[in-house]
C-alpha positions, 0 to 999 in steps of 0.5 A, spaced: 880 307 600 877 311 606 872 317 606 875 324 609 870 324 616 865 329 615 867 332 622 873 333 624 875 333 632 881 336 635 882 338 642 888 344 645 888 347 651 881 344 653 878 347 647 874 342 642 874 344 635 868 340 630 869 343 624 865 340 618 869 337 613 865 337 606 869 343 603 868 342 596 860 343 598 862 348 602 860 343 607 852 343 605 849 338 610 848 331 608 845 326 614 852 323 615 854 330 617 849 332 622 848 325 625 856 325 627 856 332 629 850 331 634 854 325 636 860 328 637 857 334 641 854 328 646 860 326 647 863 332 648 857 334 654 860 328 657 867 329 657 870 333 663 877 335 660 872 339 654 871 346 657 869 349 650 866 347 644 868 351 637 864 349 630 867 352 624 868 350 616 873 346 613 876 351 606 871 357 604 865 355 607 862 355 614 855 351 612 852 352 605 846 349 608 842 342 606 846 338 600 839 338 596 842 332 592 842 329 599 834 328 600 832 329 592 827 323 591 828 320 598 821 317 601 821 322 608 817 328 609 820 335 611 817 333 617 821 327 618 827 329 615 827 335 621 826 331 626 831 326 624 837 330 623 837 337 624 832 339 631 836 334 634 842 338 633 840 345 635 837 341 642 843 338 643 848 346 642 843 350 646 843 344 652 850 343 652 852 344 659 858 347 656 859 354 651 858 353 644 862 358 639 860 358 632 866 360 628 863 363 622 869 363 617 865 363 611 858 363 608 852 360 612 846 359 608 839 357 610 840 350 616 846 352 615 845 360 618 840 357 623 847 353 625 852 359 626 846 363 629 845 357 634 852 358 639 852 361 645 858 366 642 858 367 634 865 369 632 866 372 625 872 372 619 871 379 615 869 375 609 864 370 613 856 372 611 849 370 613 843 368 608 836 365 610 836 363 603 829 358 604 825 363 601 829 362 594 826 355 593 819 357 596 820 354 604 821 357 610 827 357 616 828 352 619 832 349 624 831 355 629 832 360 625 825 362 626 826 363 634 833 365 634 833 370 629 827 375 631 830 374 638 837 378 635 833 382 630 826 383 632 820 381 628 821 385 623 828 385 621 828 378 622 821 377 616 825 381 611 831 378 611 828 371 611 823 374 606 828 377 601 833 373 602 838 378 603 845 375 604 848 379 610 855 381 611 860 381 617 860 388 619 853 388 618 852 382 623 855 386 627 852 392 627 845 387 627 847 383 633 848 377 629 856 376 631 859 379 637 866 379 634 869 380 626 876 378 625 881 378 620 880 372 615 887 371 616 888 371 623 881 368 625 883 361 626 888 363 632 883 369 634 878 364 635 882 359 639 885 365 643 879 367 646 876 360 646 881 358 651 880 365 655 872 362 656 875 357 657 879 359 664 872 361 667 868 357 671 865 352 668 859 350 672 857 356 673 857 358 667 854 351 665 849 354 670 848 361 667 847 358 660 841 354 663 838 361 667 839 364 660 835 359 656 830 357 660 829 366 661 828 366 654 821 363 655 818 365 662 816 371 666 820 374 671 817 370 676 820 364 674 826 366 671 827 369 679 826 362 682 829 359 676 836 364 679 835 363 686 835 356 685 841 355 680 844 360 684 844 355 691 848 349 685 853 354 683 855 358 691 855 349 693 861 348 688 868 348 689 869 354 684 864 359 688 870 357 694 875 358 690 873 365 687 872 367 693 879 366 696 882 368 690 878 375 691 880 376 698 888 375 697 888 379 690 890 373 686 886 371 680 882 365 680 884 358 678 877 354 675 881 349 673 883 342 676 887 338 673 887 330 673 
């Protein structure tokens, strides 16, 4: 008898969606899980007809975080651990060369919180909440959530609510920035895959180029992040799409990013 994947990949309209299918532990993370889902999205990076990538949670849960029965009495250090499985994973999501949209449809916990924050564009169920639970278990965040998070929140939201573990809520992620969108639970799969295929229509080189600008700005000064724009600006104005965007303009039609074959 064949175990269910621990990732689900299913392609429409040029969006993919990875869902993590580990339902009956609101899909806590094991090894299998995180490795495949670097894998998968490797492969997507690489493959032309994927425009847009969603992550999202099989059942109740989105992530619950690490499956502790997973590493209980195993021989590798946290340090080996991370390094491994989880700093991978988080490389891999912000340098993609594609957007990422976390589709938070329910709890994300610990890892699994630093995983909803890690997408380009994070989209919530009205039940879907946030808590940096490391500090229930006397660790500290990790898998990014120590560099995303005071860059939503500031440092001091970020300290409280890591050092209280306080669970956050949709309407509040969205008032704190944590989220950019909150749909209905019973809605939320077609929302998501709606505006998941109106990112897709965009331009994906330049946005690929954007996502680059972004990230790199978020640890330089204005000097570099101007020469790293000009630079990335002469790519995007080479390409196609530029063209295209143009012609489109003068002759008041809307643009067509998509090439298909």
């Amino acid at each position: 008898m064949t175990a269910d994947p621990v990732i689900l990949a299913r392609t429409q309209a040029h969006v993919l969606t990875l869902t993590l299918n580990r339902p009956d532990k609101l899909n806590a993370a094991n090894d299998e899980l995180l490795l495949t889902l670097t894998r998968e999205l490797q492969v997507a990076d690489a493959t032309p007809d994927v425009r847009v990538v969603v992550l999202t949670g099989a059942g109740r849960g989105f992530c619950a975080g690490q499956d502790l029965g997973d590493v209980s009495g195993r021989d590798m250090t946290f340090t080996e651990h991370l390094h491994h499985t989880y700093n991978p994973l988080i490389r891999t999501i912000r340098g993609l060369g594609k957007p990422v949209i976390s589709a938070v449809n329910g709890v994300a916990a610990g890892a699994g919180a630093s995983l909803a924050l890690a997408g380009d564009i994070r989209l919530w169920a009205a039940s879907a909440s946030l808590i940096e639970v490391f500090s229930n278990i006397a660790l500290i965040p990790d898998s990014g959530s120590t560099w995303t998070l005071p860059r939503l929140v500031g440092y001091h939201r970020a300290f409280e609510l890591m050092a209280l573990a306080e669970r956050v809520r949709a309407e509040d992620a969205l008032r704190l920035g944590l989220c950019e969108h909150v749909f209905a639970d019973d809605t939320f799969a077609a929302d998501v895959q709606a505006y998941a295929e109106r990112l897709a229509q965009r331009p994906a080189h330049a946005l690929k180029l954007t996502k680059q600008a972004l990230v790199a700005a978020l640890t330089s000064g204005l000097d570099e992040a101007l020469d790293q724009e000009a630079a990335l600006q002469q790519l995007a104005g080479d390409h196609w799409e530029h063209e295209e965007g143009v012609s489109a303009f003068k002759a008041k039609r809307a643009p067509q990013f998509i090439r298909e074959g």
